[in-house]
C-alpha positions in Angstrom: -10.5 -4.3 23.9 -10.4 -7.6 25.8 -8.4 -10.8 25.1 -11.6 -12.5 23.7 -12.1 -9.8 21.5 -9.2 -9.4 19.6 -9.0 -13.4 19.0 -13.1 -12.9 17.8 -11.6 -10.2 15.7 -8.5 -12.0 14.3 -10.9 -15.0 13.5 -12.9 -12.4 11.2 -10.3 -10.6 9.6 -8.4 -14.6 9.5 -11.1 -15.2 7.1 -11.3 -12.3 5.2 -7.9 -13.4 4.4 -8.9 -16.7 2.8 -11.3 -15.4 0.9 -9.1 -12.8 -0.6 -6.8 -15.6 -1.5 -9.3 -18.2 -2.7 -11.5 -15.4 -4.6 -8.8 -12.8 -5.5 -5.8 -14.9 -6.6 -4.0 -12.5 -4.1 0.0 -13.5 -4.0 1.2 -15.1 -0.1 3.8 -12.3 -0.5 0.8 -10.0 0.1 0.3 -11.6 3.7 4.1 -12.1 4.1 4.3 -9.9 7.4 0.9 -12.2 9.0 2.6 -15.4 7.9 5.9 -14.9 9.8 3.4 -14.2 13.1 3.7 -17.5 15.3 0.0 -16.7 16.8 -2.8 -17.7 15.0 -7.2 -17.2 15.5 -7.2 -21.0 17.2 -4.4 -20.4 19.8 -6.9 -19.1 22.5 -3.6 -19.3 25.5 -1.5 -16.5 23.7 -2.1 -13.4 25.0 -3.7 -10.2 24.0 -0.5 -8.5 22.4 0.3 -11.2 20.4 -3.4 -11.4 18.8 -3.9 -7.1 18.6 -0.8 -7.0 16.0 -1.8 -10.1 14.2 -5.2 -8.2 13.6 -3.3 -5.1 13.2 -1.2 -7.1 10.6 -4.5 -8.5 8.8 -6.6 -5.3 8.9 -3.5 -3.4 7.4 -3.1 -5.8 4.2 -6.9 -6.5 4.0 -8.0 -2.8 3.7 -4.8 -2.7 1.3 -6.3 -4.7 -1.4 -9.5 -4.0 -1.2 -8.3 0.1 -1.9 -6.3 -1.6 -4.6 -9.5 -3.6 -6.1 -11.6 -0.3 -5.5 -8.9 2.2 -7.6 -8.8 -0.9 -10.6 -12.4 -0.9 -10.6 -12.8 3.0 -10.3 -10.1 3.4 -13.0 -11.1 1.3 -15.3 -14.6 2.7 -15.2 -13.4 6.1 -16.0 -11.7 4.9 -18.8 -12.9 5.9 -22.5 -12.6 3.7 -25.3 -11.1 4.2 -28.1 -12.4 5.4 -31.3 
């Protein structure tokens, strides 16, 4: 992937995040590991390295609660009541 890419990609996934938080009442402790990252979607000069693990950082916890949203929803589906 190119330079451009990864910060097009870390804008996405930078988003996703806020979502999650504004929609999900997700914890910052979730996105602890991202927040300590000094690079963020807007700072276009840092290079490619610096924006492939924030995306790597975002993609990991992203896909992380959204398996943890999907197993809640799955499980409590498969629930029974009780009688």
């Amino acid at each position: 992937m190119k330079r451009q890419e990864f910060i097009h990609l870390h804008m996405l996934l930078f988003e996703v995040r806020e979502y999650l938080k504004r929609d999900e009442s997700v914890p910052d402790a979730v996105f602890a590991q991202y927040n300590t990252q000094l690079v963020r979607p807007y700072d276009i000069h840092r290079g490619k390295d610096a924006h492939a693990t924030a995306v790597r950082h975002l993609s990991r916890h992203c896909s992380q609660l959204v398996t943890e949203s999907h197993q809640q929803i799955h499980t409590s589906s498969t629930e029974t009541p009780p009688s």
